[in-house]
TIVEX-666415 format. One record per residue (C-alpha): residue in three letters; x, y, z. Coordinates in steps of 0.05 Angstrom, whole numbers, plus 5000, padded with zeros to 4 digits. Layout:
// TIVEX-666415
ALAXYZ...
// end
This chain:
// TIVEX-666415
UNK270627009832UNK266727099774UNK263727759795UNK271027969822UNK273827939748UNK267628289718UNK268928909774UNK276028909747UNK274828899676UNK269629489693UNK275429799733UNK280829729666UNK275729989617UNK273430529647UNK280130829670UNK282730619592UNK276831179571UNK278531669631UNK286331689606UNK283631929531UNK279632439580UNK284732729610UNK289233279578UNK297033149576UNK300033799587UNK305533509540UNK302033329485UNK304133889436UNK311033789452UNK310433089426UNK308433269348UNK312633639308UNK309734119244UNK312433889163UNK310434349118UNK307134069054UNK307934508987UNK300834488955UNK297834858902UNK304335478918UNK302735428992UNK306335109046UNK301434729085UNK302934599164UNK301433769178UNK302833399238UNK302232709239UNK304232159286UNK302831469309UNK300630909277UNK294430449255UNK287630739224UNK288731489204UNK284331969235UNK284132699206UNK281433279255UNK279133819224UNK277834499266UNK272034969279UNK271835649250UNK272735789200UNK279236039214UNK281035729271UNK287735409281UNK289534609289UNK290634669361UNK285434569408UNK283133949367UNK290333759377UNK289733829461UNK284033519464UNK284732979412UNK292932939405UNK292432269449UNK289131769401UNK296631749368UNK297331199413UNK291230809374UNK291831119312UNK295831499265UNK293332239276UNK293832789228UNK293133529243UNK294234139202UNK293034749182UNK287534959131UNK289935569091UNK290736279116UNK289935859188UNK294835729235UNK301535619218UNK300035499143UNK301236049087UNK296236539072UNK291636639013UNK293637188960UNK286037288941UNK281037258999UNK276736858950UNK281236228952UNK278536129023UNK272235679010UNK268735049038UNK270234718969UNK278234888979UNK277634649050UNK274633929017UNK279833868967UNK285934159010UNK283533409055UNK284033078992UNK290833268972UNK293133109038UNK290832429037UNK294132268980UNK301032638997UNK300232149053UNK298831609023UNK292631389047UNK287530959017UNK281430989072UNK281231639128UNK276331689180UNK273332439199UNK272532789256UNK270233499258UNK268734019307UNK263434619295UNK266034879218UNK269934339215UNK264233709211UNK262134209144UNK268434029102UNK267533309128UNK260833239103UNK262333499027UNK269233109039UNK264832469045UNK259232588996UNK265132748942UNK269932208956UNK265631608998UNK270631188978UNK276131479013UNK271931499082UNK271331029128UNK268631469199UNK266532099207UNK264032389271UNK260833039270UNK261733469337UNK256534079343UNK256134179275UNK252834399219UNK248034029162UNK246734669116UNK248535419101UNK240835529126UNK242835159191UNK248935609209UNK243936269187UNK239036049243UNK243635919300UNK244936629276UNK239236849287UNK238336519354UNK243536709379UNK242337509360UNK235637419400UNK239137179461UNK242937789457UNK237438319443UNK232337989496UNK238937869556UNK242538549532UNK238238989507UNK242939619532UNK248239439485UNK243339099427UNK241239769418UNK246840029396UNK248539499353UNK241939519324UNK242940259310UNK249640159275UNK246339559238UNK241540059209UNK246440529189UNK248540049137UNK255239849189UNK257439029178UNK259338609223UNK266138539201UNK267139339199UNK268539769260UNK265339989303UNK260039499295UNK266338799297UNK268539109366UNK262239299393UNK258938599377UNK264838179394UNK264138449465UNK257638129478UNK259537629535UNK259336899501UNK263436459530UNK256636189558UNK254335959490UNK260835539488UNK260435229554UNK254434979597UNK260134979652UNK263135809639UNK268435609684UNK271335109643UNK278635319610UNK280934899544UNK287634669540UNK292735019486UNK299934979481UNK304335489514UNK307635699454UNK304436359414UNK300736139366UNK294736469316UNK289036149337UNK283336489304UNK283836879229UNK278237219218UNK278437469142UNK278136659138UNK271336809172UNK268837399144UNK271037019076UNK268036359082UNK260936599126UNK260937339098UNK262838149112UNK256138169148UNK256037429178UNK253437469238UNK247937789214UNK246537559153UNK250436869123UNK253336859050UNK259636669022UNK262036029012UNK257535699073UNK250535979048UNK251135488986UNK252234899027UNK247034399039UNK248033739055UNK240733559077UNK237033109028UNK244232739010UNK246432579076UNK241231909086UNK246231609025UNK252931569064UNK255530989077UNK260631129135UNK260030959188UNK257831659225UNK256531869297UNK253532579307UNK254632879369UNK250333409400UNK250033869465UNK243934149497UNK246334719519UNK249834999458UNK248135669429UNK252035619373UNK249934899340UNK242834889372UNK239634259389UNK233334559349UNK236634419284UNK242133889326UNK237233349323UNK233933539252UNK240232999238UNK235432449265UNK230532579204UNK236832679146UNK241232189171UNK237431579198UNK242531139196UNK248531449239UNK249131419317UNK245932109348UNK248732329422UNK245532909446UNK250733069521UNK245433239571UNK249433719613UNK254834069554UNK254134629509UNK258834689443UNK264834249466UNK261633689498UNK270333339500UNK270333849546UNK264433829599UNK263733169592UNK269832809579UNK268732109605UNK262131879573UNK265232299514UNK271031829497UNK267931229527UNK262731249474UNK267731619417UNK271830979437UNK267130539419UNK265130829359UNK271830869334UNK272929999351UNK279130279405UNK279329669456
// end
């Protein structure tokens, strides 16, 4: 009898973690956009549920709230979630001066949420771009923190410039054809961000650095919607970005302070990812001691993705859901 009610409980759990894995095709129909004056701007937020709130924050930079939102959206029966729009992203207002687009505006755009909302303690979790904002969020205002977990992201300005750089040599050693010309435009003093070279580089075939499994497709709602901005990119990581990384993200660094937070933290890695590497993935080991490290065996940069049940079964626990 005994082991009878230990295969059931085994049977509950695990199909409680495969229900946060699987996408409902409703989900964006079930949160509704406010828009939040702030600073001249109207900010897009959508919030709903209840208990412990959770803020997502999205990859980029630039892109919108909305694939953290189909792939997330479902903790609102746990907790209360909040999504939204940085500036110049998404449904939210855009910038009259490219230079208002920033790491240190993303930060403080969090904060003036929080407290529009009315929250004392928020808990973190970012994606790609987005665990960079949540780690100057938490090293300005610990006090405000309770969780953050950091999915495929970044540490330092010097960590994004060599998954650059990796990245470029996959191309030039897999597609030399094509790196060719790119190389040639490079030398003609051509940016990334300026044609031909934007068009010509974007049509490298990547999907494979995103996904261990390139026939995966991620949810998004069936609504248009802008998904990606990229003078949010070319602002924040620089004209010439992929290439070499300045703006806002160069001066970010978060390496020799990240052993003093206090919140609780899981870091989650891929092996397979070409964009957050699990060269400089697992440096977190070494800086951060103290938080939970998950490096997802068979994933690349969206680990919710390719490996959603051991995903949320141990995102779950970290985050106390029963």
């Amino acid at each position: 009898m005994k082991i009878l009610s230990y295969k059931i409980l085994f049977c509950l759990v695990f199909l409680s973690n495969l229900s946060f894995a699987q996408t409902d095709p409703d989900i964006f129909g079930k949160f509704e956009s406010k828009f939040y004056t702030i600073d001249g701007y109207k900010i897009n937020v959508e919030v709903l549920g209840s208990g412990d709130p959770i803020f997502f924050l999205p990859g980029g930079p630039g892109n919108s709230h909305d694939y953290m939102q189909g792939n997330f959206g479902q903790y609102y029966k746990t907790n209360t979630v909040v999504f939204f729009d940085f500036l110049g992203r998404g449904k939210s207002d855009d910038a009259k001066n490219l230079s208002e687009y920033s790491v240190e505006n993303d930060v403080e755009l969090i904060e003036k949420l929080r407290k529009l909302l009315k929250f004392d303690k928020i808990s973190l979790i970012g994606h790609s771009y987005g665990t960079v904002p949540a780690q100057a969020y938490t090293l300005k205002y610990p006090e405000h923190v309770d969780k953050i977990v950091l999915i495929s992201g970044f540490h330092s300005g010097a960590m994004w410039q060599a998954n650059c750089d990796s990245y470029n040599h996959y191309a030039k050693t897999h597609f030399p054809e094509k790196w060719k010309q790119v190389d040639s435009l490079h030398t003609l003093g051509y940016v990334s961000s300026q044609e031909p070279l934007k068009t010509l580089y974007a049509s490298f075939p990547t999907k494979y650095v995103y996904y261990h499994n390139t026939k995966i497709k991620p949810p998004g709602p069936n609504y248009a919607y802008r998904g990606m901005a990229s003078d949010v990119y070319v602002a924040i990581i620089g004209k010439d970005g992929d290439f070499d990384v300045s703006g806002s993200m160069i001066n970010q660094d978060y390496r020799q302070q990240l052993k003093h937070i206090k919140a609780k933290t899981l870091i989650i890695a891929g092996r397979y990812d070409g964009v957050s590497t699990p060269e400089f993935a697992v440096q977190y080991k070494l800086f951060m001691p103290q938080a939970q490290f998950e490096m997802f065996e068979n994933s690349a940069h969206n680990p919710y993705l390719e490996e959603p049940e051991k995903f949320y079964t141990i995102l779950n626990k970290f985050l106390e859901i029963k």
